[in-house]
N, C-alpha and C positions, 0 to 999 in steps of 0.2 A: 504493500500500500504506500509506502514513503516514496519508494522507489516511481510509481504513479505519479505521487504529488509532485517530489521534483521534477519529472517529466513536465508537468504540465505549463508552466510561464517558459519552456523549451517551444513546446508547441504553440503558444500564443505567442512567441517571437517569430517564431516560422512562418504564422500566417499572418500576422500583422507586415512581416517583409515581404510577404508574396503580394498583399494586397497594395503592396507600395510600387513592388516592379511591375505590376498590372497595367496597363496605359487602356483608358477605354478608346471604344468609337465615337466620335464626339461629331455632333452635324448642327449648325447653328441657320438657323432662315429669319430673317434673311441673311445671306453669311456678312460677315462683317467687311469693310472696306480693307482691313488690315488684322490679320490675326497670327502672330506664331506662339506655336506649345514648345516649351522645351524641357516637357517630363513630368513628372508627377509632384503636387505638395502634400503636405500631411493632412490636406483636411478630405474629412468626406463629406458629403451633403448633411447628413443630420446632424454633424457637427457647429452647424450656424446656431448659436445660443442667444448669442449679444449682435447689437450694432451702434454704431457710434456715430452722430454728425457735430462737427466743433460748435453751430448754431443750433443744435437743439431743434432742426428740422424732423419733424415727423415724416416716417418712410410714406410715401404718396400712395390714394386709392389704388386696388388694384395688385397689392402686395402682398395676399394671400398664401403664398407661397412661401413665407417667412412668417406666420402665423405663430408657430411656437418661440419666434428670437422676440427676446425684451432688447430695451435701450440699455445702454451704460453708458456713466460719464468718466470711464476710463480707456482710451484711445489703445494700449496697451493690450489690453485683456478681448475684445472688442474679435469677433474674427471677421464682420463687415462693416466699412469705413465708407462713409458717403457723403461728397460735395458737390457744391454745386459754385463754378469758379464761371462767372460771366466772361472773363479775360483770355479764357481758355481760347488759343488759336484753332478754331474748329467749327465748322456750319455749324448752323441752329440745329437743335435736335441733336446733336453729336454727343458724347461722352466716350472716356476711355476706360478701360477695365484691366483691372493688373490683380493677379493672382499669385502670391510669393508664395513662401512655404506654410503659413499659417496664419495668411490675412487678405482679405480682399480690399482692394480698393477698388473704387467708382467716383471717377472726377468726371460730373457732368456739366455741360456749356449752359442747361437752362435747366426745369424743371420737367422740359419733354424727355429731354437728354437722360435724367437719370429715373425718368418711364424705362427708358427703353433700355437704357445699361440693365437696370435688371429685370426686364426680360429674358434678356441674354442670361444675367446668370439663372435665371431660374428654369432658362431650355439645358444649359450647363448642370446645373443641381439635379432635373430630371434625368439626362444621361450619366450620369456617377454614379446615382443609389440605385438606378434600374441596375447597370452593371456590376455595382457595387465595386467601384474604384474609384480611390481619390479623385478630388478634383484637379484637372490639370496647371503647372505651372504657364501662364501662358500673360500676352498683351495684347490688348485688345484696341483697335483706333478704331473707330467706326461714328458713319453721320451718313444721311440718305443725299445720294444724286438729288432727286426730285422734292422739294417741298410739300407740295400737296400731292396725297396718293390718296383718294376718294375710291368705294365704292359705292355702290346702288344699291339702296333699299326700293326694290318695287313695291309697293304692295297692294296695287291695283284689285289685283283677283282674287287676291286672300289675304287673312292676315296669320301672321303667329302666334301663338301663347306670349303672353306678356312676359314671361319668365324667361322666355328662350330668347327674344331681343337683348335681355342684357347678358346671355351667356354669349351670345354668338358679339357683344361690345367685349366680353372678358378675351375670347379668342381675336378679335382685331387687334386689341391694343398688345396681344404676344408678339404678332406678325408686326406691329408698327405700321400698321393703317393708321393714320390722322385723321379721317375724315371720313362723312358718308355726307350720300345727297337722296334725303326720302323723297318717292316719287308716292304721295299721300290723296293722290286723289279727293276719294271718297272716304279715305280714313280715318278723316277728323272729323269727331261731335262739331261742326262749323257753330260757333256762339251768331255771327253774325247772316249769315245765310244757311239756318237748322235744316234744313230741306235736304240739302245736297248731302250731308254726312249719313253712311249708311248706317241702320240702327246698332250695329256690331261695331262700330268705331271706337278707338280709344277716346278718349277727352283729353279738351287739352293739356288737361293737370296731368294727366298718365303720358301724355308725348312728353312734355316739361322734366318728368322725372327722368325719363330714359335720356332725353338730353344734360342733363345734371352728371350721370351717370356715366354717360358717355365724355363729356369732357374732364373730368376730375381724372380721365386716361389720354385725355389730350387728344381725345375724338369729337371734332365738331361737326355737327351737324344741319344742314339746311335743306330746306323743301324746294320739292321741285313741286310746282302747283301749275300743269300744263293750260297754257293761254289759250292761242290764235284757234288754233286746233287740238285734237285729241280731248275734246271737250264734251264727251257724250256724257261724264261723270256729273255732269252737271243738264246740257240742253235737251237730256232724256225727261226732264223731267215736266210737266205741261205748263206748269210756271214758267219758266224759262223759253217756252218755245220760240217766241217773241224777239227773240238775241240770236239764232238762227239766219247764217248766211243764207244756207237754203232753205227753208220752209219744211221740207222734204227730209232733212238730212240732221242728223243730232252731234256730225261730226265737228261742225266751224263756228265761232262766234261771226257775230257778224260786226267789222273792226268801225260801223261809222256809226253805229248806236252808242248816244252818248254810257247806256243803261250796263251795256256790254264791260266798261271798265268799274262801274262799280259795283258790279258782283265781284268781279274777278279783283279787285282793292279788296272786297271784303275776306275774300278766301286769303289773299297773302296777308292781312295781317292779322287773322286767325291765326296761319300756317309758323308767320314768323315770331307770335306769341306762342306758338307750341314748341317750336324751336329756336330760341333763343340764342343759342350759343352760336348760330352757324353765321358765317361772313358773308354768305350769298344766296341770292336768292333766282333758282334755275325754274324761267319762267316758261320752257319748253320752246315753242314756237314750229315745230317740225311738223310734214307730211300734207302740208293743208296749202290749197289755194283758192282762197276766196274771189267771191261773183264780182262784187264790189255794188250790186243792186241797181246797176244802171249809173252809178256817177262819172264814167266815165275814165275812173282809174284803176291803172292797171294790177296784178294781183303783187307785181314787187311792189308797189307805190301802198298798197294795204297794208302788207305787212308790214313794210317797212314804220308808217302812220301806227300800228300798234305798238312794234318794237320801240319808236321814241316814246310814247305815252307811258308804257309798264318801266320802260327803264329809267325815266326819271322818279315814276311811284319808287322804284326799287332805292335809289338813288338818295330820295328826301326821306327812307325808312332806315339810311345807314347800313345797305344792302348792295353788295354788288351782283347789277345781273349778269346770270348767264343765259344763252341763246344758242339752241343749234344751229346750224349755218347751213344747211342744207337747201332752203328753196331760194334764197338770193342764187346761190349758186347754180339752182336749177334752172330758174326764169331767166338765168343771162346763159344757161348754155354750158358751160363747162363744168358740169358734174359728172360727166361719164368717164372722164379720164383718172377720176381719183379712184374707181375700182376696175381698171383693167393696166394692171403693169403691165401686161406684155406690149402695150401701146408706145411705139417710141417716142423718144426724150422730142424728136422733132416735132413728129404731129400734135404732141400737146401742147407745145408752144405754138403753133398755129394756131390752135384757136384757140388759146388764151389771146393771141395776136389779133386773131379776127374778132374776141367780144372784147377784150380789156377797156374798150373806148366807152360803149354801151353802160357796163358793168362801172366804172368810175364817175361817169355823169350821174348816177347816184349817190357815189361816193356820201356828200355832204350830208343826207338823211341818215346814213350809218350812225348809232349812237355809239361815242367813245369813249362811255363809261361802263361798256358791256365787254363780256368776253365771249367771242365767238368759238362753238363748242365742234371744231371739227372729228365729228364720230365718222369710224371704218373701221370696222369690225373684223373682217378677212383680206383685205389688201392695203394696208398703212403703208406697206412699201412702193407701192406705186408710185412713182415720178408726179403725178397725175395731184396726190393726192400732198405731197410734199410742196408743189406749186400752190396749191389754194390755201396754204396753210400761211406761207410766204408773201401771198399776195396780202394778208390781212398784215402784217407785220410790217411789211412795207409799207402800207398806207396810216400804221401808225393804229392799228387797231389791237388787241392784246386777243390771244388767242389760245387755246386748250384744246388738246385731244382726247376720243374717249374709244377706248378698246373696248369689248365684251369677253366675258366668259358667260355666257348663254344668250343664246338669241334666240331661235324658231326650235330649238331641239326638244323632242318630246322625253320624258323618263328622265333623263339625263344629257348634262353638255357632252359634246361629240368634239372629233377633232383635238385629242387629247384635252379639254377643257379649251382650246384655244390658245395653246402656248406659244406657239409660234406666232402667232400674230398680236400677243400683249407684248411677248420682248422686243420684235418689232418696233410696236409704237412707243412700247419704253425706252428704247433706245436712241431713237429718232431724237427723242422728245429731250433726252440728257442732251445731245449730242449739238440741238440746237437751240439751248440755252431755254426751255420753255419751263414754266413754273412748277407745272404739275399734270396729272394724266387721271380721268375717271376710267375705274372699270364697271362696264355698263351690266345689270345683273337682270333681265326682262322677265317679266311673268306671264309673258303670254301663252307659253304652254304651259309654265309650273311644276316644272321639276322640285322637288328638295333641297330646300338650302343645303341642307348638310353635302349635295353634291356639286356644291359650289365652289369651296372648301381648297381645291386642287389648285382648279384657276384664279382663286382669292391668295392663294399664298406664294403660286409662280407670279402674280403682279405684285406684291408684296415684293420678294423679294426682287424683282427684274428693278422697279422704282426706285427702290432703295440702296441697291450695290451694282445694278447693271448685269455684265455676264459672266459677272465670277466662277459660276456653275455651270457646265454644258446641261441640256435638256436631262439625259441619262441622271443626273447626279443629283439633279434639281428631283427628278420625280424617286429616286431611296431615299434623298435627306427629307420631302414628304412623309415618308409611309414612318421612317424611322421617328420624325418629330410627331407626326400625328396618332402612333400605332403604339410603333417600339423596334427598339434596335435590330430586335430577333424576326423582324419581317423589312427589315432593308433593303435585302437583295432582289434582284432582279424576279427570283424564284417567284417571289410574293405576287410578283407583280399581274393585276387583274383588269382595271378600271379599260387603259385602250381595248384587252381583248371584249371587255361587256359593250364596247361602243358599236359595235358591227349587227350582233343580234337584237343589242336596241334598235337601229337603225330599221334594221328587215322589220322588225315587230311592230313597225309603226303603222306599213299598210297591208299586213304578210293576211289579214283579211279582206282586203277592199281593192276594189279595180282601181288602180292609177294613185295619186296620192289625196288621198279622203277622207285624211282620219280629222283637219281641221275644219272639216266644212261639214258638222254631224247634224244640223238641221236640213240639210240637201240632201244628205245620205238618207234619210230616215223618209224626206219625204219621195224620193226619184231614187228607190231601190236598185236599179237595174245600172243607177249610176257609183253606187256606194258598192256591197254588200258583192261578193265573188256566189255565182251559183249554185246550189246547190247538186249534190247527186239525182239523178231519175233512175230510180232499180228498172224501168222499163229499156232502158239504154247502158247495161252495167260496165265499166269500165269507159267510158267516153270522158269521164268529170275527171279520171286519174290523168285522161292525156291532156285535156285541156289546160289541166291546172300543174303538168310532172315540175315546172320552173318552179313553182312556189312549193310541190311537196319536196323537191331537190333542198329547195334553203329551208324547210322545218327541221328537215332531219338533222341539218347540219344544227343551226340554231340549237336544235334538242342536246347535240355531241356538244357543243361550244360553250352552254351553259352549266352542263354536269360538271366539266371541270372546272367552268368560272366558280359554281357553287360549293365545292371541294376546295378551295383555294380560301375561299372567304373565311367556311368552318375552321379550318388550319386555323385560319390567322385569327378569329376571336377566339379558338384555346390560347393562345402568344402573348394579344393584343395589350399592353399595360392604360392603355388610355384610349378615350373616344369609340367605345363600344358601340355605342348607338348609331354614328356611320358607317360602320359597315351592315348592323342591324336592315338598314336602308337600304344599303348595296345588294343586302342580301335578298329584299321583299322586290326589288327591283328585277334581280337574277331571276328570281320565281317567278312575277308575272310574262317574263320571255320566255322566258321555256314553257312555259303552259300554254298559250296563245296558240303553235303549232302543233300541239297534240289533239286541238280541234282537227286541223285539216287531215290529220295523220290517220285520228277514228274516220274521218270521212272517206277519208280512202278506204280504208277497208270493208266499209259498209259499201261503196261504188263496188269493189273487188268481190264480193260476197257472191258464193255461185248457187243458194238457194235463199228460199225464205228465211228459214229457221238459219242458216248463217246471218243473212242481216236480223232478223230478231236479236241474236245474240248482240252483235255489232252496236243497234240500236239502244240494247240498258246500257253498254259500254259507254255510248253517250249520254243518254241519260243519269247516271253517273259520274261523265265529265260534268257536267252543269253542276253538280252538286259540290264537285271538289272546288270548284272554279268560286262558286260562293265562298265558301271555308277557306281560300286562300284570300280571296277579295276582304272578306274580315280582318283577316292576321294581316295586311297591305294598312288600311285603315286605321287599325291599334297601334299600328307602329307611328304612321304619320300626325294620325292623332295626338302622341305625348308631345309634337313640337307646334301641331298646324290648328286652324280651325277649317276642317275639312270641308264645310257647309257655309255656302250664305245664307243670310236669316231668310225667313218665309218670306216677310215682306220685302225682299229686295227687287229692285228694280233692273231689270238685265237693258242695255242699251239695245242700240243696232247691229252692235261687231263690225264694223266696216271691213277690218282685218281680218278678222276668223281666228281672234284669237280663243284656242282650246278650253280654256281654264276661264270664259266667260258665255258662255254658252248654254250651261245648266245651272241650278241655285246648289245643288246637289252633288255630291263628288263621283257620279256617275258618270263626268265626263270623261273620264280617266280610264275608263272602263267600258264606251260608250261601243265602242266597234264590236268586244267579244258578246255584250249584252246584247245587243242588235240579230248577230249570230245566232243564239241561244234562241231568241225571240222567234226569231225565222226558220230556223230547224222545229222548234213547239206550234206554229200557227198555220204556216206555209206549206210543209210537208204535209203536216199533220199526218203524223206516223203512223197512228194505230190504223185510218181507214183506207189511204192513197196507198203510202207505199206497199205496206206489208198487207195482202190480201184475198 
């Protein structure tokens, strides 16, 4: 037994030195401008007890992760040191981070600065105790390229749980987002015009907080309240119909009624008493070309007559507007060069050449206290679209870009989230001096935030350090910061292969692409809805349709192991469960969608009665699982979404066809295979046509 005891501080020196010559895997996002390790110090992560600031600063909201360290007023003893040195040669937002052998320091430039120093350490403190090794000896210089790095709250089609806004503000302010711009429609209890806020809307007391909440992380926030157009949130309603360009149409204000700017006054200072904290105020202006009702002016001469009126509102409310820049550019002609790069350098300069003259002679109505929002989504590299960005800059106008990570995509963003085209305009956007870049987040189909997630943290990081990371490195330091180390590797890797049998599964029911037009489908079947089998003709529906039973099978193969991949990785997973959770109801409703056409084959195939009998409960059947999995789809989205608009909500016209506004019901979501099921129960009508 002695012989034991001495043994043992033998073996607690053993493993305390192994634990020291350990070096972890260490992935920081966004990576930092300037970072080298050179080994290990003595601390571990749960070793943070104390922290020290010489002013007696309180460690800032947001600091959760240091929840067990008290303060001391001993510098010494102290294992985290924290300043804030205005004099520090370093952009705003910058801080430096130094790690000795048994003390951290965080010299930050502002109060944003040492937000984000410990961020860093605290994506640092989660890779040490997951591994369980020291933290590493390292220095840290870091400060973002870009200033403003905004994303997009849509939340036109839906809203979230109250609770889930300010987790998904906890997850921005790790990444070092600064900013969001909510696109609030119908989202705000309106005090001044009650009408237009849908009865599900937060108040402006409950936007206020979340704004509070958001800045105290150095996230500001401002409303985007769409003006000119995109205005059905409002002239759907029969009050309103009177403010109508067209009569007809619930899409346009109409910009020469005086009546028209004091609704829309009342909605912005609603919107900017809900959110207070934000700098500007993004009054839309895209997609719309008004009549002008006979006065003789033209539809840039409209717009342009609204854009000075909203942007001085914005202006004397201490608000800087933003505006898309889209139909000036249209109405003089040279918007089609900004999405086709293959277009050469020359031809686009010709007709900039041939309109420049047009396009300037308005020049003087541009307002220059606005910022024109050059959105492009898939082609930022365009020559095309680098010129119109140039030409506002040249004329002395200030100007911003706005990428996407989701656009039209249904289930899920496609296109790896769009990475290639935010680094793109991230880069563009360092490169010529621009202030800052929105990533545009749309609801018109409605996917899942939480699958936002990818392309919110590759523009995070692209914004902030540029291309430190190639793509490969950027998408492990994801899985690793959002999962865990032990799903890093490539292996892991699931989200591009789900993007293809999302893709199929969007119309792998319906002739041509029809899954956004479900009131057309529904009512002109023969234009929606793929035919059904006729046992009178068996085998004729296998040949017509072998292209779409080809990609189920595949689809069926392609998701078994997407789904095997996912299980894997939530046995592994140390954080953010509930995303893959999603990934994974998402995998299910694709692999199930094809095992319709899969029973229909074989009920087409069936070379008696009683074989399609059998065929037929097999279907029958399917419908039953299809329900049971549409629930567990629902349960999951439900713990973040409010899946449903209230009863009394008012649906617009949808000019767009956008998905996720179309039903009050979350049927839309589901609306093609329900349709199916509909039509196989009514149509056939199994028990007396087919089988008989």
């Amino acid at each position: 037994m002695k012989t034991k005891l001495l043994l043992l501080p033998i073996l607690i020196l053993i493993l305390s030195c192994d634990l020291q010559n350990r070096s972890g895997d260490f992935k920081l996002l966004p990576h930092p401008q300037e970072w080298k390790i050179t080994g290990n110090s003595s601390l571990k992560a749960t070793d943070l007890k104390t922290y020290f600031n010489p002013s007696g600063l309180n460690l800032p909201p947001g600091s959760d992760f240091l929840k067990e360290a008290t303060a001391t007023e001993n510098q010494e003893q102290a294992q985290l040191v924290y300043t804030i040195d205005q004099t520090l040669e370093i952009k705003a937002e910058g801080y430096l981070l130094d790690i000795s052998n048994q003390q951290i320091q965080i010299t930050a430039k502002d109060k944003a600065g040492l937000i984000y120093g410990l961020a860093t350490l605290e994506q640092l403190m989660e890779d040490a105790e997951e591994q369980n090794v020291p933290l590493p000896l390292c220095q840290i210089k870091d400060y973002p390229h870009l200033s403003y790095r905004a994303i997009h709250w849509d939340v036109k089609h839906h809203l979230e749980t109250l609770d889930y806004y300010y987790r998904i503000i906890d997850k921005l302010k790790k990444y070092k987002i600064n900013a969001i711009i909510a696109e609030v429609e119908d989202k705000i209890k309106y005090k001044r015009q009650p009408l237009v806020g849908s009865s599900d809307a937060l108040t402006i007391e409950e936007w206020q907080k979340i704004s509070e909440y958001a800045i105290e992380r150095n996230i500001s926030i401002s409303p985007l309240v769409q003006g000119l157009g995109h205005a059905s949130f409002v002239l759907k309603h029969e009050k309103y119909k009177s403010l109508r360009d067209d009569p007809e149409s619930d899409w346009a204000f109409n910009p020469l009624d005086p009546e028209t700017y004091e609704v829309q006054y009342d909605l912005y200072r609603d919107a900017m008493e809900a959110l207070p904290h934000g700098k500007y105020l993004h009054v839309g202006g895209d997609e719309v070309k008004t009549t002008g009702r006979n006065s003789g002016k033209s539809p840039l001469e409209l717009q342009l007559l609204w854009l000075n009126k909203v942007c001085q509102f914005a202006d004397e409310a201490g608000r800087t507007p933003i505006f898309w820049d889209d139909m000036p550019l249209k109405q003089m002609e040279v918007y089609r060069p900004m999405f086709r790069p293959e277009m050469p350098k020359a031809k686009v300069d010709s007709i900039w050449n041939a309109k420049q003259e047009n396009l300037e002679t308005f020049l003087p109505q541009f307002p220059k206290n606005c910022i024109y929002m050059r959105w492009n989504y898939h082609t930022p590299e365009a020559y095309g679209n680098t010129k119109a960005m140039q030409w506002f800059r040249d004329h002395g106008l200030k100007v911003m870009g706005a990428t996407a990570a989701q656009t039209r995509w249904v289930l899920m963003p496609q296109r790896e989230g769009n990475m290639d085209n935010i680094r793109s305009f991230a880069l563009s956007s360092i490169e010529t001096g621009l202030n800052g870049l929105l990533l545009t987040l749309w609801d018109d189909d409605s996917p899942h935030f939480e699958l936002y997630y990818r392309g919110i943290i590759a523009f995070s990081n692209d914004t902030w350090s540029g291309d430190h990371l190639s793509k490969s490195e950027l998408k492990k330091a994801y899985r690793q910061r959002e999962f865990s180390h032990l799903v890093a590797e490539d292996s892991f890797a699931f989200i591009d292969s789900l993007e293809k049998p999302v893709g199929e599964w969007k119309n792998i029911l319906l002739n041509g692409n029809k899954r956004n037009y479900l009131m057309e489908m529904e009512k002109r079947e023969e234009d929606g809805l793929i035919a059904l089998p006729d046992s009178r003709n068996p085998g004729k529906w296998s040949i017509d349709y072998q292209q779409k039973l080809t990609m189920a099978k595949k689809m069926i193969q392609s998701t078994s192991k997407i789904g095997e991949k996912i299980e894997h990785m939530q046995k592994l997973a140390k954080r953010n469960s509930y995303t893959l959770e999603v990934y994974q109801r998402v995998n299910e409703v694709v692999a199930f969608t094809p095992k319709i056409l899969l029973a229909l084959e074989r009920f087409d195939q069936a070379s008696n009665d009683e074989e399609r009998m059998i065929e037929k409960a097999k279907i029958i059947q399917l419908k039953s699982d299809f329900k049971e999995l549409r629930n567990k789809f629902e349960k999951t989205y439900a713990k973040t979404r409010v899946i449903h608009k209230p009863k009394d909500y008012l649906l617009d016209q949808d000019h767009h066809h956008h998905l996720a506004n179309q039903l009050k019901a979350f049927d839309w979501q589901f609306y093609s295979e329900l349709l199916m099921f509909d039509k196989i129960d009514k149509q056939i009508q199994w028990q007396r046509n087919i089988i008989d």
